[in-house]
C-alpha positions in Angstrom: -23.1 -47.0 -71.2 -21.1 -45.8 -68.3 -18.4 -44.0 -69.7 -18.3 -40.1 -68.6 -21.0 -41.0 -66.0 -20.1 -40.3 -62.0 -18.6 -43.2 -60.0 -20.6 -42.6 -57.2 -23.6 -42.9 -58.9 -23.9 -46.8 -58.1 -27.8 -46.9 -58.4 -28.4 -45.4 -60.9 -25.4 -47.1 -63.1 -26.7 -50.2 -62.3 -30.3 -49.4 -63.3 -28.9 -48.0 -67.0 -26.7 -51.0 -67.2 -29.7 -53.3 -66.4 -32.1 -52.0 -68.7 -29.6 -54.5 -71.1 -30.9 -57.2 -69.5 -34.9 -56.5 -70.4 -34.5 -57.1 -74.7 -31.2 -59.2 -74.6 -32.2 -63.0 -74.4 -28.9 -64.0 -73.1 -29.7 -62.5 -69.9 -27.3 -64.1 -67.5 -24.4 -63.1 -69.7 -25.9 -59.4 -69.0 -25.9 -59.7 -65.2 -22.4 -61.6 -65.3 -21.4 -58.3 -67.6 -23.1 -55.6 -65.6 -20.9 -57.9 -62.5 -17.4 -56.9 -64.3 -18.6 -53.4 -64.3 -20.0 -52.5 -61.1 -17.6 -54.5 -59.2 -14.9 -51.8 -60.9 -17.2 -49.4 -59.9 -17.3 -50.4 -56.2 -13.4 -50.5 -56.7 -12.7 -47.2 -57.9 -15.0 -45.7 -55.3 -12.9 -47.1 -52.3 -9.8 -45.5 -54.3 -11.7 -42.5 -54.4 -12.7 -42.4 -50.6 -9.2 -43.9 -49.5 -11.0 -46.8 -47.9 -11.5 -51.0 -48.8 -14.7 -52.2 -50.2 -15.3 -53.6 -47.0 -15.6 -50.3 -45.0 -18.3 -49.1 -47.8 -20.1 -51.9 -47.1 -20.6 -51.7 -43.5 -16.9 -52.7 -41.9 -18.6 -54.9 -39.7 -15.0 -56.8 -39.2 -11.6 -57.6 -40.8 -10.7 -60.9 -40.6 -13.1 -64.3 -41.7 -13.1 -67.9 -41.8 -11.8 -69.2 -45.4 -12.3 -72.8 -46.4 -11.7 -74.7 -49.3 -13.8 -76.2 -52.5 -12.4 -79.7 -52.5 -13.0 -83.5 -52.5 -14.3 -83.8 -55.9 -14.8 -87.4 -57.8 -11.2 -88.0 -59.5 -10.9 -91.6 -61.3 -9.0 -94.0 -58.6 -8.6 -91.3 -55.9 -10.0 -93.1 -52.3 -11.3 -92.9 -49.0 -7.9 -92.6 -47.6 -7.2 -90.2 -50.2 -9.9 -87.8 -49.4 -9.3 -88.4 -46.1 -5.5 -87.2 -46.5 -7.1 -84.6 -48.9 -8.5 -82.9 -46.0 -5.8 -83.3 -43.5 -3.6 -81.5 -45.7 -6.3 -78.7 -46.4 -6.5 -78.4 -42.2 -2.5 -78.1 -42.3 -2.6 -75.5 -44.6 -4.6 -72.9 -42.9 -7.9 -73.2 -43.6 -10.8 -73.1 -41.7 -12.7 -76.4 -43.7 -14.0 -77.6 -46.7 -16.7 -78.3 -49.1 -16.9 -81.4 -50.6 -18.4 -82.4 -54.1 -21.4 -85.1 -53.7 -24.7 -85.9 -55.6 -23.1 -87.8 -58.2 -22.9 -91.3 -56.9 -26.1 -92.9 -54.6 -26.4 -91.3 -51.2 -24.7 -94.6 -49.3 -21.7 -94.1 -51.2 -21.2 -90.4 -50.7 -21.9 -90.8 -46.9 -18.8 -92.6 -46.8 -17.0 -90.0 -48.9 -18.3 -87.5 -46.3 -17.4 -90.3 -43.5 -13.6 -90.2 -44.7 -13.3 -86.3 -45.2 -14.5 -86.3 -41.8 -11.8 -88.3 -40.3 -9.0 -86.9 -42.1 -9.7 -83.7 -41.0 -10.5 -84.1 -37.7 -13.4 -82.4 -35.0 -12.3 -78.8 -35.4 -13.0 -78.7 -39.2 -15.7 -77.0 -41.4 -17.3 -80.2 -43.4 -19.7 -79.0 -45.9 -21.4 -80.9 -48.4 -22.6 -79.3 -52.1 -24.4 -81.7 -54.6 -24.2 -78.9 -57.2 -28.3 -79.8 -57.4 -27.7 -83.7 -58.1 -30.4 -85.0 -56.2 -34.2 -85.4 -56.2 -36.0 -85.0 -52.9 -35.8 -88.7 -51.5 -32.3 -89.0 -52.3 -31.2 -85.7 -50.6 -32.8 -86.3 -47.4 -32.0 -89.9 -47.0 -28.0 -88.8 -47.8 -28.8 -85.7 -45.4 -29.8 -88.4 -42.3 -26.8 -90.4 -42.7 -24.9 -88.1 -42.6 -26.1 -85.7 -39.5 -24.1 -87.5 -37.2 -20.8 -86.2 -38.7 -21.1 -82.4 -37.9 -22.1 -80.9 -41.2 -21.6 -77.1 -41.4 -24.1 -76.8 -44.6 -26.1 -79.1 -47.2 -25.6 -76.8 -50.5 -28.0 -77.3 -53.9 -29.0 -80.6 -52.5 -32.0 -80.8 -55.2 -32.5 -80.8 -59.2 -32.7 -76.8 -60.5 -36.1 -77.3 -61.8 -38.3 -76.8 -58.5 -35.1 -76.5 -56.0 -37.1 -73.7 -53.9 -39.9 -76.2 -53.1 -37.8 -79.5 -52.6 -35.2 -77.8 -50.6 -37.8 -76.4 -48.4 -38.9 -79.8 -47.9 -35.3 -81.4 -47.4 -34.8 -78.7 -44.6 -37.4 -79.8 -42.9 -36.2 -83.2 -42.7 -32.7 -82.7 -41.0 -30.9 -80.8 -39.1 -28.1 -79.6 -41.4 -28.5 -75.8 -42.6 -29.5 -76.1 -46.1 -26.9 -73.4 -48.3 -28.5 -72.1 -51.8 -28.2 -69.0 -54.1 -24.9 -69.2 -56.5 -27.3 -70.2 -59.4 -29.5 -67.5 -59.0 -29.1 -64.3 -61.6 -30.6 -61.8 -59.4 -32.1 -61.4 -55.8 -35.1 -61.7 -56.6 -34.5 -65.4 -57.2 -33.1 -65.1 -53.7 -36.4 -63.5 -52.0 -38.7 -66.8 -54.0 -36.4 -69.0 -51.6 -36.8 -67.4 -48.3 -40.4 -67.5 -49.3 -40.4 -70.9 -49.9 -38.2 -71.2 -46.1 -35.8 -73.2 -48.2 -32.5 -71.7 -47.1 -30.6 -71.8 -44.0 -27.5 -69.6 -45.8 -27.5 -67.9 -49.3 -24.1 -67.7 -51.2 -25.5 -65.4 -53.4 -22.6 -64.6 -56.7 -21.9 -61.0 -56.6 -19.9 -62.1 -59.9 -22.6 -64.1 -61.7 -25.8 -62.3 -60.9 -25.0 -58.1 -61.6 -22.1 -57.3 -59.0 -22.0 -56.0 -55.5 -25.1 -53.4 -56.3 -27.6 -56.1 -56.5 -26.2 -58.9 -54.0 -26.1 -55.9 -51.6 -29.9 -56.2 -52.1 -30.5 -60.1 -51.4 -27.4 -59.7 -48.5 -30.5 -56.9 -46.9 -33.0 -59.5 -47.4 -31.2 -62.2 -45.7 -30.6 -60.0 -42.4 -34.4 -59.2 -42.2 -34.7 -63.1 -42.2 -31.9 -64.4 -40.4 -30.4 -66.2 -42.9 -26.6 -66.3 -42.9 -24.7 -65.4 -45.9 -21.9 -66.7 -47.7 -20.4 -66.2 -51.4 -19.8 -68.6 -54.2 -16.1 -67.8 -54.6 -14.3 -65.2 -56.3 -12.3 -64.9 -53.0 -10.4 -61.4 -53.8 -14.3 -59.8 -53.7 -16.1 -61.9 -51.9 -14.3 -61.4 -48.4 -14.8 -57.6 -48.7 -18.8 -58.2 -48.8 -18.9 -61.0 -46.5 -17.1 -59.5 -43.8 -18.8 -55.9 -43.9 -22.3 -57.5 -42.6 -23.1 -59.4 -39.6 -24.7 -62.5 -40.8 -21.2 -62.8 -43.3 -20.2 -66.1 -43.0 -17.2 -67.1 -44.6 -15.2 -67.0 -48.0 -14.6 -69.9 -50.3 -11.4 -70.4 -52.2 -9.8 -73.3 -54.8 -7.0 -75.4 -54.9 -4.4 -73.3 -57.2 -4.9 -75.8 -59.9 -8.2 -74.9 -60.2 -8.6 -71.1 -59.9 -5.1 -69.5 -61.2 -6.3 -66.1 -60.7 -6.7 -66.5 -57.2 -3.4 -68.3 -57.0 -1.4 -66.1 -59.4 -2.5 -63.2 -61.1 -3.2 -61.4 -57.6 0.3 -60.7 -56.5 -0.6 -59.1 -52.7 -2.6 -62.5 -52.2 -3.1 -62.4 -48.0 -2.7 -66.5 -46.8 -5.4 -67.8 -44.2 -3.5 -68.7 -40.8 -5.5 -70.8 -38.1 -8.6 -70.7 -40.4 -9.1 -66.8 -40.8 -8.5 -64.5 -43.7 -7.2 -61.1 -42.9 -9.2 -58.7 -45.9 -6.4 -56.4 -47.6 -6.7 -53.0 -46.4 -5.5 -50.8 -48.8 -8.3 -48.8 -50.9 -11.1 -50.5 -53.5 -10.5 -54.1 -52.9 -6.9 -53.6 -52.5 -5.3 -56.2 -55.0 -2.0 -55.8 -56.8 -1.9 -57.6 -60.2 0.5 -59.7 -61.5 1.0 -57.8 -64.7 3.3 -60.4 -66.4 0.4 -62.8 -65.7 -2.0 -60.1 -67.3 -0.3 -59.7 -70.0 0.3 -63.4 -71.1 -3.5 -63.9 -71.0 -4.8 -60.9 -72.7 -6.6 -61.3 -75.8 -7.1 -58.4 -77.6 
């Protein structure tokens, strides 16, 4: 579709590459396939301008808070492990972590998130995702129990089949920021939860839901409604989007066990130091690939 068409032409390649999505049932394959492309696209325009991704964007900044996906449910791992879990992740560099719940009752994952606290001390990002494990009553009574620990967000909190309305109502129960967006497949699933004055911070998936083109859409939509924004990993893009706006709010990365591209097929990998990230500067998004890795995992 794209071939022999002008790199700069973002909107418009987007709009021929979505027109996919209208007769194809599988439509979030589309949007996860139009992400692969336009996220090149986005690339090879920063090579062609000399600049990062982050400067077409908006270059707001540089440098961002990175923290860690982490604490997840692992048979005989406990408190004191999580604990030590997070104490480790604060050693490292990072700036905090987001720790699985929603998949025991909300008394025992308050003491998960009890634990994580302690281990990683008062100066560490604790964020809780239940990857949408909860019904209403069950989020907010976890969400009050555990207020008093300094929660930096409460992400997916509810079931995916009306999370817009019972997130909205879970907000207004507590004081922790509610986080959504990562299962959405386009901004416009974004704009029906600030309607619904659900979200607090959108993590909006450049690389699930149609690439930098269309999150730079729901990223818009945010700012007009002060609502922070975050991104649902992918680390080597995600920092160059987060950091070009104002509301940006930080990047997300895995344990190497758990993402190896992040750990190993990007050779020029930057390392976070007392919590920030410094974004690669050289042009597109500025990552050098491990070839050898490349080329062990091709299929062709």
């Amino acid at each position: 579709m794209v071939i022999g068409e002008e790199v700069f032409a973002v909107e418009r390649l987007w709009k021929k590459m979505f027109k996919a999505a209208e007769w194809n049932r599988d439509r979030k394959l589309v949007m996860e396939a139009i992400a692969c492309i336009d996220s090149a696209i986005w690339d090879l325009m920063g090579k062609a301008a000399g600049v990062n991704v982050c400067r077409l964007l908006g270059g707001y900044r540089q440098e961002l808070p990175m923290i860690c996906i982490g604490g997840y449910y692992e048979e005989g791992k406990t408190l004191s492990d999580l604990g030590k879990e997070m104490e480790q992740l604060h050693e490292a560099g990072l700036a905090g972590c987001k720790v699985k719940v929603g998949g025991l009752s909300a008394e025992k994952d308050a003491e998960r998130v009890e634990a994580a606290r302690k281990g990683a001390g008062d100066d560490f990002w604790i964020a809780v995702d239940a990857n949408r494990g909860w019904p209403i009553s069950e989020a907010t009574r976890f969400a009050r129990m555990i207020e008093k620990y300094n929660i930096s967000w409460f992400e997916e909190p509810c079931h995916w089949y009306d999370d817009a309305r019972m997130m909205a109502q879970v907000r207004r129960s507590t004081s922790i920021p509610i986080n959504s967006g990562q299962s959405e497949a386009t901004a416009a699933g974004i704009r029906r939860m600030v309607a619904e004055n659900a979200v607090d911070i959108v993590n909006f998936d450049a690389s699930e839901a149609g690439g930098i083109t269309e999150w730079r859409r729901a990223a818009a939509l945010c700012a007009l409604n002060d609502i922070r924004v975050g991104h649902h990993e992918e680390s080597q893009i995600a920092m160059h989007m987060i950091v070009a706006i104002p509301n940006g709010l930080c990047v997300e990365c895995f344990e190497p066990a758990r993402d190896p591209i992040w750990a190993g097929m990007i050779a020029n990998r930057p390392n976070p130091k007392n919590g920030m990230i410094q974004v690669p500067q050289g042009p597109g998004f500025g990552v050098e690939l491990d070839w050898d890795m490349v080329k062990r995992y091709r299929v062709n």
